[in-house]
N, C-alpha and C positions, 0 to 999 in steps of 0.2 A: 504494500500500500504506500502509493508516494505521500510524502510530507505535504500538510496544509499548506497550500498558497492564501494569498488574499483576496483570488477568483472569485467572485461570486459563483455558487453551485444553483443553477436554476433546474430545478422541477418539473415537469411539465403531467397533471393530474388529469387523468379520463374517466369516464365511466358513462353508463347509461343515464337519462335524467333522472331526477327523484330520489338519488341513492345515498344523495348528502354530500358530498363533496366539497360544494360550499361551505355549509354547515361545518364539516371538516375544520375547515381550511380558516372561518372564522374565529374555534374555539381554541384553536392553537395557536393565532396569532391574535385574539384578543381585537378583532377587526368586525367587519359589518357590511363584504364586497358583495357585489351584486354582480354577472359576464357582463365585460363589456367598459366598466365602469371607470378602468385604471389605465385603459390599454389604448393604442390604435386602431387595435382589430379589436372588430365587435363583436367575436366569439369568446374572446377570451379577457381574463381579470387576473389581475395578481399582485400577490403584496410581499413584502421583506420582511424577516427576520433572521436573529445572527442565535448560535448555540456555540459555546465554546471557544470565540473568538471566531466563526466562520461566518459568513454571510450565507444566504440563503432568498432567493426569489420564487416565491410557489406559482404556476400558472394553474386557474381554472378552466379548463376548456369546456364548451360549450356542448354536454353530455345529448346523449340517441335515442331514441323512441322506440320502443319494442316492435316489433310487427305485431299488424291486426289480426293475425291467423296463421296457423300454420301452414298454410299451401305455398308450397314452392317457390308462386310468383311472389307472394307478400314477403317471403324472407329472403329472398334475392333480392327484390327493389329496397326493401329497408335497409337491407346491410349494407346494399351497394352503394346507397345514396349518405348514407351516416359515415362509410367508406371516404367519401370521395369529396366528402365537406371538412370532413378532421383533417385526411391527407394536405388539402388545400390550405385549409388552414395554418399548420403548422411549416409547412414549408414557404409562406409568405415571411415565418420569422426570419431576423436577419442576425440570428447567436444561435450559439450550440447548447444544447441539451443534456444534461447531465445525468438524469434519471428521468426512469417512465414509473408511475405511482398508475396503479389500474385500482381503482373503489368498485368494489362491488357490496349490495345490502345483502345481509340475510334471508332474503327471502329466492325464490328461485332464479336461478341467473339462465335469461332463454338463452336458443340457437346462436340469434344475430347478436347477441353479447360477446357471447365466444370470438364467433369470427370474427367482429370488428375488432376485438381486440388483438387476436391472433394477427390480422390485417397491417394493421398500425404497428404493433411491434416488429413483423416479421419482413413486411415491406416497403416500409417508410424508414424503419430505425435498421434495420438489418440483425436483428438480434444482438446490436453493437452496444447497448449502453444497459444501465441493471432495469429491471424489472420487476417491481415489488406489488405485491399486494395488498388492501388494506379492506377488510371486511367493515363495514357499518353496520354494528348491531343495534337495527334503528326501534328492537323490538325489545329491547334489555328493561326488564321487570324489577323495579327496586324492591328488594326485601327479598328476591327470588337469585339468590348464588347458581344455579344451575342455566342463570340468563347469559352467562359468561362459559364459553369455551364451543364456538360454532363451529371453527374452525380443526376443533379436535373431533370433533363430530363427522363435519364432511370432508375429514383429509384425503381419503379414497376417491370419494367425488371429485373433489378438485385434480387429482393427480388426473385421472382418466380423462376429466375432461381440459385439462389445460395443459397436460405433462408438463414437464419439468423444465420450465422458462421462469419459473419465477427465483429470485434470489432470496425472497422474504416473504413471508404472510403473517400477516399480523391483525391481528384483532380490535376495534373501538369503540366507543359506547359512551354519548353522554346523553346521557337520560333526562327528560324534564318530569316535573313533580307533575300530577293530576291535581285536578281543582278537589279532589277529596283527599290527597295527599297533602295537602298545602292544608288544610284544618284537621287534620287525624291528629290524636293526640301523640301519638310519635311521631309528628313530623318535624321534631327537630334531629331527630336520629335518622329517620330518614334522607333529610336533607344533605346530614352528614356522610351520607353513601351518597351519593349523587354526587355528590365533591370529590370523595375518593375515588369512583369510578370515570369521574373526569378528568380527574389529576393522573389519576394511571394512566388512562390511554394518550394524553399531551406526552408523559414521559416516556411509553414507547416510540411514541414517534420520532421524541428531539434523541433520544437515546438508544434508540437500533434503528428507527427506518433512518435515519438522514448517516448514517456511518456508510450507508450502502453507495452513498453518491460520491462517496472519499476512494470507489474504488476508478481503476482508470478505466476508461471507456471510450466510444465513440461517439458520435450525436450524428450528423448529418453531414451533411456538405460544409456546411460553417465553421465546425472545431473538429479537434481529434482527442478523444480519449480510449480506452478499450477495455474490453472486462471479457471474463474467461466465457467460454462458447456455454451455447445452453441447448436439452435438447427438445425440441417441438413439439409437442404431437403432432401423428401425421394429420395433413389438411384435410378437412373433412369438405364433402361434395361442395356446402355452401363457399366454402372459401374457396374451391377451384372456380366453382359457376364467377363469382364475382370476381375473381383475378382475368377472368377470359372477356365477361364482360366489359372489361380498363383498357385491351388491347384490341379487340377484335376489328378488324376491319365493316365496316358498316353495310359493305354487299354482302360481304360471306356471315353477316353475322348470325341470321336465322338459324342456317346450315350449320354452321361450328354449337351456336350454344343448344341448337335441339340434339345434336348427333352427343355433347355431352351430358345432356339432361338424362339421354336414355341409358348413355354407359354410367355415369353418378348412381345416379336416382331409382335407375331398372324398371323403367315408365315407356308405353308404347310410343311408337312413331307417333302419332297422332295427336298427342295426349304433350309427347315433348314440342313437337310443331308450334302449338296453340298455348303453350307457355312462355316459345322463346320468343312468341310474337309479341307475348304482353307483356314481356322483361325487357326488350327492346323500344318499346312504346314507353312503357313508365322507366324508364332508365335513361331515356334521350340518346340514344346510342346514335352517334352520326357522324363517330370519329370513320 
């Protein structure tokens, strides 16, 4: 691990919408951003803080909307279009990126979560810089210790579904009292777990997740850092449909994405045809 510089370590934070990120990124810097608010581009917000003599810049990016359904077309156009607005995004900036932070809530993480992220990591960063996780337990029940440990619960899950890209997973939780919490007669004991549970998770973060950006890496085109290779899960269908989708030629496009629909997917002719036509159509494909 090289020795601190005086470099600012900038951040750069994803996730789906809803998942807290903000929220995040508020209670740890004791701030009140809203996207859009601090920055040039109006996807993204972000604010400073220093740990240990190190500076630190957190970007909020502008989190993706699940698909309306599961049929093939809905998750190909969601993913591809959540795709292809973060990629844009992030490569208008004009500095290098030190860490990718992925938030994800406890509650089910869909398809097009996966991929987007898989996406953005694997094709925009190159698997070049760290990759951490950070669970939002946006469901953590005060007075209930068993609210705490999601992530020991679904480590099987995550492994399978995300393999082994992440350098860190880590857990947070800052809980608000209920209006019937706030006059229960323990609720000054209460109170005081909500403090401790918020004070923990601030502490994991200044004191394992940000150690992970001290390692060297790469970012983009802009800087050069490197960190040791990670390995992928292999791409699942959605992630190839949408990577073909990015290049595909606008004549051959029909043809190439129904002929992969049906090797992906195991869906007839017919059935790929009249998907690729409607991924093509909601996708604006016309490169």
């Amino acid at each position: 691990m090289p020795s601190a510089t005086t470099q600012t370590k900038k951040l750069l934070i994803i996730g789906p919408t809803g998942v807290g990120k903000s929220t995040i990124i508020n209670q740890i810097t004791n701030s009140s951003l809203t996207i859009g608010d601090t920055s040039a581009h109006a996807n993204i917000s972000s604010v400073n803080c220093s740990y240990n003599g190190i500076e630190y810049e957190l970007f909020d990016i502008l989190g993706w909307f699940a698909a309306e359904s599961e049929s093939i077309t809905d998750q190909v156009v969601t993913t591809f279009n959540a795709y292809k607005q973060l990629k844009q995004t992030i490569q208008k900036l004009d500095f290098g990126i030190h860490m990718l932070i992925c938030v994800i809530s406890d509650k089910k993480v869909t398809k097009n979560d996966v991929a987007t992220i898989q996406l953005i990591y694997e094709h925009v960063f190159s698997r070049q810089i760290p990759l951490v996780l950070i669970v939002n337990n946006k469901h953590y029940k005060l007075t209930n210790s068993s609210s705490i440990g999601w992530i020991e619960k679904h480590e099987k899950e995550i492994s399978e579904t995300f393999g082994n890209i992440f350098v860190g997973k880590y857990e947070m939780a800052f809980p608000k009292l209920t209006p019937l919490q706030q006059t229960a007669q323990d609720s000054e004991e209460i109170l005081k777990e909500k403090e401790r549970v918020s004070t923990n998770s601030k502490t994991t973060f200044f004191e394992k997740v940000l150690t992970h950006s001290l390692q060297e890496g790469v970012k983009n085109e802009a800087s050069t850092i490197s960190t040791s290779p990670t390995s992928p899960r292999k791409s699942s269908p959605l992630v190839e449909i949408v990577k073909l989708c990015e290049k595909v030629n606008s004549k051959q496009a029909q043809k190439e994405i129904s002929s992969a629909l049906q090797n992906l997917y195991h869906i007839p002719e017919q059935q790929a045809l009249k998907e690729a036509e409607q991924i093509i159509k909601e996708c604006n494909i016309s490169h």
